[in-house]
N, C-alpha and C positions, 0 to 999 in steps of 0.2 A: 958067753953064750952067743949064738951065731944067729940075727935075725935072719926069720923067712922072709921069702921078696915079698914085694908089695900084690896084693888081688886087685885089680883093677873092679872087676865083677865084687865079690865083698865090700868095696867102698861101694861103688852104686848103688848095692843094696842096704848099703846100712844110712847112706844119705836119701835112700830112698823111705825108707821106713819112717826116717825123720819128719819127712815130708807129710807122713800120712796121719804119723802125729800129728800135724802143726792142723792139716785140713780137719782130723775127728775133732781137736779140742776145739776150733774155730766154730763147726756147727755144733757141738755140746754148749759152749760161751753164749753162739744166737738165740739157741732155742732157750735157755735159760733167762735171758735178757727177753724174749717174747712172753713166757712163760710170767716174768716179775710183774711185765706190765698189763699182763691178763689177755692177751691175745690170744696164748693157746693154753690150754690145761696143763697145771703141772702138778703136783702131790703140795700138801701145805708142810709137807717135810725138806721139798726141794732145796732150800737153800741151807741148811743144816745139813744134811746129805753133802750138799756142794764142799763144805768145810770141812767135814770128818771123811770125806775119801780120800786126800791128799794125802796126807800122813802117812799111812799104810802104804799108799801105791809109790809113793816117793822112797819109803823105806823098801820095799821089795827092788826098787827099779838101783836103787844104791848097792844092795844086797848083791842083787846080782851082778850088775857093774863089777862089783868087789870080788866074786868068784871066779869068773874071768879074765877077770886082772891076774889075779893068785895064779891061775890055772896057765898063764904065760900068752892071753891072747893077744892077739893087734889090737891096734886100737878101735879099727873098725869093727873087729867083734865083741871090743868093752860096749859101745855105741849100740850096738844091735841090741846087746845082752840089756842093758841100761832102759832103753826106749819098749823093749816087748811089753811089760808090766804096764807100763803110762800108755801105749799103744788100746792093748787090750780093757782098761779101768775106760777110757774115752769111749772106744767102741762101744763098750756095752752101756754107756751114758745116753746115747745117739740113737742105741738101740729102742731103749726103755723110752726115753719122751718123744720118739719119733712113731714108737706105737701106741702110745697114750694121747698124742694130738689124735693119730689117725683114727682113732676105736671111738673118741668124742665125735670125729667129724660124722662118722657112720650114722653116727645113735639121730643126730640134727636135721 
């Protein structure tokens, strides 16, 4: 089978994406770490939560990885496919204690 050329653009974007992972999970990681040590509010499920999202988002993010593969992608679109799932599970981590600090700060 005959590889297609390289996307110069599809790597950027799939090393990009990474990146944006690396920056959601870093502020999901602070606020959680602010969060333990009482600084900002966080649910008294939070760190149970923290444990039991992994699993699933890591099995989705494999899943797909693996469809893509199958389906004859590059590598940069195994990467892309792989990181969307872990992308999206972060953001909405970010999302949730970034509006639960701010709806405390309102109420003080």
């Amino acid at each position: 089978m005959r590889r297609k050329p390289v996307n110069p653009v599809e790597i950027w974007q799939a090393y990009t994406g990474l990146g944006m992972l690396a920056l959601e999970a870093q502020a999901v990681i602070g606020m959680r770490m602010l969060g333990m040590s009482g600084a900002i509010p966080v649910a008294k499920s939070e760190n149970r939560k923290m444990l039991a999202e992994k699993p699933p988002a890591f099995a989705k993010a494999a899943t797909a990885a693996a469809r893509k593969a199958a389906a004859g992608g590059s590598p940069e679109q195994i990467l892309t496919a792989a990181v969307k799932p872990l992308t999206k599970t972060a953001r909405a981590n970010r999302k949730r204690l970034v509006s639960k600090a701010v709806s405390r700060r309102k109420k003080t």
